[in-house]
C-alpha positions as CSV (number, residue, x, y, z in Angstrom):
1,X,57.2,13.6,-6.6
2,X,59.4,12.9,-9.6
3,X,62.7,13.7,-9.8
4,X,65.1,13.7,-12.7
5,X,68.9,13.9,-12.6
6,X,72.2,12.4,-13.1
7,X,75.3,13.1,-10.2
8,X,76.5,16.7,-10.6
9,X,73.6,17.8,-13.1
10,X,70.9,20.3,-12.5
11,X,67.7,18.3,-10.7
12,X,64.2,19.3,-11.6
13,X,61.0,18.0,-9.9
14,X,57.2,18.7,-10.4
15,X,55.8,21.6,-8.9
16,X,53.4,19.8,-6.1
17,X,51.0,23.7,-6.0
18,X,50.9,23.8,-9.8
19,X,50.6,20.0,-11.5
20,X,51.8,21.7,-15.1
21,X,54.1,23.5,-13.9
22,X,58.4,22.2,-13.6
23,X,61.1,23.4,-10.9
24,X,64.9,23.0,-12.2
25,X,67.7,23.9,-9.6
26,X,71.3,24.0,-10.7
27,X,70.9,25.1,-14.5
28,X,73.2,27.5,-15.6
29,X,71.2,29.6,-17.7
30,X,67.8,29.4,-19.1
31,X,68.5,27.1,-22.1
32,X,69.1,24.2,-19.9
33,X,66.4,24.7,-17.5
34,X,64.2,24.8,-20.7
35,X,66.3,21.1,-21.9
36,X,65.7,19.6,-18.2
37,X,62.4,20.2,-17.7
38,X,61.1,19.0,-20.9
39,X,63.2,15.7,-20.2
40,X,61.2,15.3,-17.1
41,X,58.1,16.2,-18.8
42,X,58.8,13.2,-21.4
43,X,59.8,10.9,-18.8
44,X,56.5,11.1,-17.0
45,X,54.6,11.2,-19.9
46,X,56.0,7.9,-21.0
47,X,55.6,6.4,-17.5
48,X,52.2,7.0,-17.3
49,X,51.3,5.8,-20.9
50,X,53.0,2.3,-19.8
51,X,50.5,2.1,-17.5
52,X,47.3,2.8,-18.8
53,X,44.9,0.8,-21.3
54,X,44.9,0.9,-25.4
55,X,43.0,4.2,-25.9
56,X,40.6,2.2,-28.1
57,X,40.2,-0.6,-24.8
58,X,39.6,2.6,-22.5
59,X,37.6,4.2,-24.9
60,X,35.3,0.8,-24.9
61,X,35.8,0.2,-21.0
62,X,34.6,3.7,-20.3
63,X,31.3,3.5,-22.8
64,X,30.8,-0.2,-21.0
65,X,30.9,1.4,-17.5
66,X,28.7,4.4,-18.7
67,X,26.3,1.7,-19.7
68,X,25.8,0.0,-16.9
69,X,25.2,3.3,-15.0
70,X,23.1,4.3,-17.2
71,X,20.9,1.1,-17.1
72,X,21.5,1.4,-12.9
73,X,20.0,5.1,-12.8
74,X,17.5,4.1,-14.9
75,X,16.2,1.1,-12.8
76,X,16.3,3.3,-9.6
77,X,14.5,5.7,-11.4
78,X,11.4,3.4,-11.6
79,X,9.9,3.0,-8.2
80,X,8.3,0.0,-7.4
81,X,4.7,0.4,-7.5
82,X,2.1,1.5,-5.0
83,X,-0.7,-0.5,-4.8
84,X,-4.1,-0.2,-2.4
85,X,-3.7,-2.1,0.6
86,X,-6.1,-4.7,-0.3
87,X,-4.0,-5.2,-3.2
88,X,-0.7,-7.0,-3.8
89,X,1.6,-6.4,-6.7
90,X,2.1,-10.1,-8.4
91,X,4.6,-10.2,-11.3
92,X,3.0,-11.9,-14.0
93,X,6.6,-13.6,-14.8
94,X,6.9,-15.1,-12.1
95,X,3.2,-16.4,-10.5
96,X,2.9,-18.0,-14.2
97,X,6.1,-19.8,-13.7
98,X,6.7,-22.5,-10.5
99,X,9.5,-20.8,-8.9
100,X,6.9,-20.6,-5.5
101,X,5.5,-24.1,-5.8
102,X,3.4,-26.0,-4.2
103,X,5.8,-28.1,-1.4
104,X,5.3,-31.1,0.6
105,X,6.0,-30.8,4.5
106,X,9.3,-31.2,5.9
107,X,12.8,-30.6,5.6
108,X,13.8,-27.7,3.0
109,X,15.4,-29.2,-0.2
110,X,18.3,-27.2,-1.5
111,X,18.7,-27.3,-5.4
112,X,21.2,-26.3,-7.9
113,X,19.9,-25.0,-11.1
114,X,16.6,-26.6,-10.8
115,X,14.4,-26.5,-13.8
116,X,11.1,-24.9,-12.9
117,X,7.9,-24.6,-15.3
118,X,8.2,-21.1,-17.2
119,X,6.0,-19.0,-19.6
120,X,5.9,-20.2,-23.0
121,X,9.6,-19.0,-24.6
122,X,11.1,-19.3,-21.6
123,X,13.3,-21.1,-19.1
124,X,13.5,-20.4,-15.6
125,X,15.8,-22.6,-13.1
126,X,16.5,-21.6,-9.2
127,X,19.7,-22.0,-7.3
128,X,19.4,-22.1,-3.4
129,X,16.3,-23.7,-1.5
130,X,13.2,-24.9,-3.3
131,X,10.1,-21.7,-2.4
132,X,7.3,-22.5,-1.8
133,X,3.4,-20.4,-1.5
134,X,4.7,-19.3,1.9
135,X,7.0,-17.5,0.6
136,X,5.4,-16.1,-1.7
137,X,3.4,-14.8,0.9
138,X,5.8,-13.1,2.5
139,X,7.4,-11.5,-0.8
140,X,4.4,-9.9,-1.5
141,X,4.1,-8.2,1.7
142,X,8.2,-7.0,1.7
143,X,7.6,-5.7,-1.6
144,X,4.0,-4.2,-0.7
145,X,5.8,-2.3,1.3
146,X,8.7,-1.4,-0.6
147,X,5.7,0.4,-3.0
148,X,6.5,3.9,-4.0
149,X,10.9,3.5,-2.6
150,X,13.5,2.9,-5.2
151,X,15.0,-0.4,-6.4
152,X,18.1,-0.8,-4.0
153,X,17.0,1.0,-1.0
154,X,15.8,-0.4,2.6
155,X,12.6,-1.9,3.5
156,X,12.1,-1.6,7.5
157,X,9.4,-3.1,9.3
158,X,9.1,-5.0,12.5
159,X,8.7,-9.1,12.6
160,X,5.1,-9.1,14.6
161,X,3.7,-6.6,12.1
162,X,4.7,-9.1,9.1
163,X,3.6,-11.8,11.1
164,X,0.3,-10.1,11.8
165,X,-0.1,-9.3,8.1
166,X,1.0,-13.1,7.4
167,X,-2.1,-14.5,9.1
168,X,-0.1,-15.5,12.2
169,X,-1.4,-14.3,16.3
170,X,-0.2,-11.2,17.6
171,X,1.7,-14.0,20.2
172,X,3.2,-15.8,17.9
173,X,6.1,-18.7,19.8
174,X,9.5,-18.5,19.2
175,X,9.0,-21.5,16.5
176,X,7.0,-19.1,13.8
177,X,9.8,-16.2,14.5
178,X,12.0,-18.7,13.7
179,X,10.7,-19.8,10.6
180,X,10.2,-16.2,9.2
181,X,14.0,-15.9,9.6
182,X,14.5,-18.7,8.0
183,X,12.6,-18.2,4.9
184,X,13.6,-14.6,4.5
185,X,17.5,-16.1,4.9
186,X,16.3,-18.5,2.0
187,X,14.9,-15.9,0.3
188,X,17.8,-14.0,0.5
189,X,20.0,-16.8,-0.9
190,X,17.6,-18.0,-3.6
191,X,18.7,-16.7,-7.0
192,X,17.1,-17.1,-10.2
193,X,18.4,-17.9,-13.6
194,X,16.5,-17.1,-17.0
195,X,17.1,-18.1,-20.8
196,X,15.1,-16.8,-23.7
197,X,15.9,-16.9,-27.1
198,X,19.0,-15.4,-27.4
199,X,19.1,-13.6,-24.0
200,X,19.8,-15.2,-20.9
201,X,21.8,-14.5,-17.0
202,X,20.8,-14.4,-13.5
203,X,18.6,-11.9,-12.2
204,X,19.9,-12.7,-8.5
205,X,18.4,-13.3,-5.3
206,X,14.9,-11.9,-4.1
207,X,16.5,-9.7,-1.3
208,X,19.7,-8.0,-2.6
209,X,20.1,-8.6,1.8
210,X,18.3,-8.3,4.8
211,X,19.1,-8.1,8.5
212,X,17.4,-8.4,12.2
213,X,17.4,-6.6,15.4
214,X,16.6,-9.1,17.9
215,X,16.5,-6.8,20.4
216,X,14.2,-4.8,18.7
217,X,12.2,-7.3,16.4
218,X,13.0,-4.4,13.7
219,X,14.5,-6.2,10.0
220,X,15.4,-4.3,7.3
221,X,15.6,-5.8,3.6
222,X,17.4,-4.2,0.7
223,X,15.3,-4.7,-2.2
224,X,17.1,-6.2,-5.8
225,X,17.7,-3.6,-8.2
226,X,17.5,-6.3,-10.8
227,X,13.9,-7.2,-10.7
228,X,12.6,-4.5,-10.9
229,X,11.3,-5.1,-14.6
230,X,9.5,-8.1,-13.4
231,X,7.2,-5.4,-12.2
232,X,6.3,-3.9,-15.4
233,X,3.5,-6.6,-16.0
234,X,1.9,-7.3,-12.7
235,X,-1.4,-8.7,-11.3
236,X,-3.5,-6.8,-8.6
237,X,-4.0,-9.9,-6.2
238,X,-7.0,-9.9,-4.0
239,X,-5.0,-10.1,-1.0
240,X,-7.8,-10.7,1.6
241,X,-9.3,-13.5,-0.7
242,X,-5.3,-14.8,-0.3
243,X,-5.1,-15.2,3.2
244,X,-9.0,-16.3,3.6
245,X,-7.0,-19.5,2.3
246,X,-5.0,-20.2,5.5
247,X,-2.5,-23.0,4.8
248,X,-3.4,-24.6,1.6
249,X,-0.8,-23.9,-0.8
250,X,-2.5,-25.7,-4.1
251,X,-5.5,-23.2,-3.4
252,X,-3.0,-20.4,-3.5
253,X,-1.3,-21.4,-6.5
254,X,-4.5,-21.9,-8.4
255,X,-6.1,-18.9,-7.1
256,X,-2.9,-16.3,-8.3
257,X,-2.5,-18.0,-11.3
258,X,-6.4,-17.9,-12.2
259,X,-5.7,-13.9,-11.1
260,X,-2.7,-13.6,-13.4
261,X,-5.3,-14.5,-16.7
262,X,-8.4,-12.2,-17.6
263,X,-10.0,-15.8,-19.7
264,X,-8.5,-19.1,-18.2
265,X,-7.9,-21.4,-21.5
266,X,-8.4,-25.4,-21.5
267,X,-5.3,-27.0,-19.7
268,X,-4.6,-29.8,-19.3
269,X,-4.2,-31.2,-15.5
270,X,-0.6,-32.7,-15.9
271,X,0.6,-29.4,-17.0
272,X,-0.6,-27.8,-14.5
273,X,0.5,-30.0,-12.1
274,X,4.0,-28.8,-13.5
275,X,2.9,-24.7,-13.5
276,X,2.4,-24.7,-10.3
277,X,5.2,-26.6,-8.8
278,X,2.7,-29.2,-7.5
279,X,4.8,-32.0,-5.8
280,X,2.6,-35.3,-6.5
281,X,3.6,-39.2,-6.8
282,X,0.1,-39.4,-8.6
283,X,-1.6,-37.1,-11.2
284,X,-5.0,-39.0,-9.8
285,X,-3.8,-37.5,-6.3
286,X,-3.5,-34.2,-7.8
287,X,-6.6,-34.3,-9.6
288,X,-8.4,-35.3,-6.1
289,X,-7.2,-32.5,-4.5
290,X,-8.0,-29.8,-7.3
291,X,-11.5,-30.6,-7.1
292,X,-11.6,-29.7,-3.7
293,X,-10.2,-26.8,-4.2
294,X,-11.9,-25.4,-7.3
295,X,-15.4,-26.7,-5.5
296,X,-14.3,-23.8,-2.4
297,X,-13.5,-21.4,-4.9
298,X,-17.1,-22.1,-6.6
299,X,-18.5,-22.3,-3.3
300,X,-17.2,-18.5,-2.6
301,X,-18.0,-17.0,-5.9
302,X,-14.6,-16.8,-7.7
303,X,-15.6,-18.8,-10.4
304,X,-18.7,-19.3,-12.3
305,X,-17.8,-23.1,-13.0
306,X,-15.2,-25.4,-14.1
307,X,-15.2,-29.1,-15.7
308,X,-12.9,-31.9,-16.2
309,X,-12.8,-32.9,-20.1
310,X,-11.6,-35.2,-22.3
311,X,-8.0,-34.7,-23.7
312,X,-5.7,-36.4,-26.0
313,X,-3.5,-39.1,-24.9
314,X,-5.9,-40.0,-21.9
315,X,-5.0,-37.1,-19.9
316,X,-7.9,-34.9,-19.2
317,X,-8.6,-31.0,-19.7
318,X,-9.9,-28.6,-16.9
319,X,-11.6,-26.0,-18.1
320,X,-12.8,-23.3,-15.7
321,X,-15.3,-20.1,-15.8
322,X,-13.8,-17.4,-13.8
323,X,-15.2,-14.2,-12.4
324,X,-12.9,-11.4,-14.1
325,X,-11.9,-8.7,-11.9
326,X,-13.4,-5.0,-13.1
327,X,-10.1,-4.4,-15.3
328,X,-10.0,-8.2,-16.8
329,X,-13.5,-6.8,-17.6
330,X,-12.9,-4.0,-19.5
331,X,-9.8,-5.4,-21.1
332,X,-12.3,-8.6,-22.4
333,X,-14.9,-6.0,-23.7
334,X,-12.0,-3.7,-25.4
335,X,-10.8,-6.9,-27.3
336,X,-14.4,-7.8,-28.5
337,X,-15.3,-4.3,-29.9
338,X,-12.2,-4.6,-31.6
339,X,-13.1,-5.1,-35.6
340,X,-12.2,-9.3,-36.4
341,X,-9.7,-9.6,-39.5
């Protein structure tokens, strides 16, 4: 309450039911209530002006903050989507990049802004631990399930039903609960920066958070506002055909990156050794092991062929024939009816 007075003059103090309205005690007639009040009135006024911005910095400050709520509403606004359950929803963005890659047994490496192969016009790095297919694997699934719930909000499921969809036994030990934990702690702490052209920040972790009940085996994951644009352009991964790949994390990276493309261009083998994170001492080791894998994926009817060319520089070209899904279909008809020139 402010009070305003000197010793032996009238006092005067702001009404506390009516905030516009003055009390003056003491006056002797009206003409100095009238004088003491409006004293008060410029004393507070001046008080509170000393303490607030520039009108032109609030003015900014308050357009700024209206912004970013704006741009917050907006991103809740767009659920994440809901796809079949055969189906996963793979961002284009970030299965064409190496930020999952394809990781060599044994201890977790942490990394500081660690360059990872990107789209063309773009460059991605990680900060946290170094991802690999696995978790990838169980991305998907948290985010399969956040389908159709707002950016932000909880995702709630129970560890043996993500280990079931994981490929995992209903029994699994103690040592594979473990390890979920620890990859969706890692996922949690994994953030991601980005640089193109003249934008670039850090779109944060993949979990804004998450937490477990270990009495009830229940977890709960708060999804990250922030990436939710990555789903804008997404792939409809053949989950089933996933999983039929057990443990072999270059099959999975070649198989979600051959999903990601409708026609699968000449490439050659050293770059994508680099697109999908591929940790080799030998390209000729990498090459070995591709084979294998592209001779299963011919052997199950995913592609139609594939060869190993000739390419500049003595580095060879692999050029592969892939079976489109029904909507690469249609979108490779679309572009051929359209008129040349």
């Amino acid at each position: 309450m402010t009070r305003l007075a000197k010793k032996g003059e009238p006092t005067a103090e702001a009404d506390p039911n009516n905030p516009r309205a003055v009390i003056v005690t003491g006056a002797r007639d009206a003409a100095e209530a009238y004088r003491v009040a409006l004293r008060l009135r410029k004393a507070t006024q001046t008080s509170a002006d000393s303490s607030t911005e520039p009108p032109l910095v609030a003015t900014v400050n308050r357009r700024i903050s209206a912004i970013k709520a704006e741009r917050l509403k907006d991103l809740q606004l767009r659920l994440f989507p809901e796809l079949p359950d055969d189906r996963r929803a793979a961002p284009n963005a970030v299965v064409r990049s190496s930020v999952f890659g394809v990781v060599r047994r044994g201890k977790r490496a942490r990394v500081t802004e660690m360059q990872v192969a990107a789209p063309e016009g773009w460059e991605i790095a990680i900060t946290g631990w170094r991802l690999d297919q696995h978790d990838l694997d169980i991305w998907l699934e948290i985010m399969h399930a956040a389908g159709g719930s707002k950016p932000g909000e909880e995702v709630r499921f129970q560890l043996h039903t993500l280990m079931k969809r994981l490929g995992h036994t209903s029994r699994g030990g103690t040592h594979d609960y473990d390890s979920l934990k620890s990859r969706l702690r890692q996922l949690t702490q994994t953030t991601v920066s980005f640089a193109s052209g003249t934008l670039e920040g850090v779109a944060g972790a993949f979990f804004a958070a998450f937490a477990i009940d270990n009495a009830t085996g229940e977890a709960v994951c708060i999804t990250n506002p922030l990436l939710r644009p990555l789903f804008e352009d997404i792939t409809h991964l053949d989950i089933e055909q996933r999983r039929a790949l057990g443990g072999n994390q270059l099959a999975k990276a070649l198989h979600v990156l051959l999903a990601s493309h409708a026609v699968w261009l000449p490439t050659r083998v050293d770059t994508l050794m680099r697109r999908v994170g591929a940790e080799y001492a030998n390209l000729r080791f990498f090459k070995r092991d591709l084979k294998v894998v592209l001779e299963d994926f011919l052997a199950r009817g995913w592609i139609r062929d594939y060869e190993f060319q000739p390419g500049g520089r003595g580095v060879e070209l692999i050029s592969i024939v892939k079976v489109p899904s029904p909507s690469q279909r249609r979108a490779i008809e679309s572009r051929r009816e359209q008129p040349s020139g």
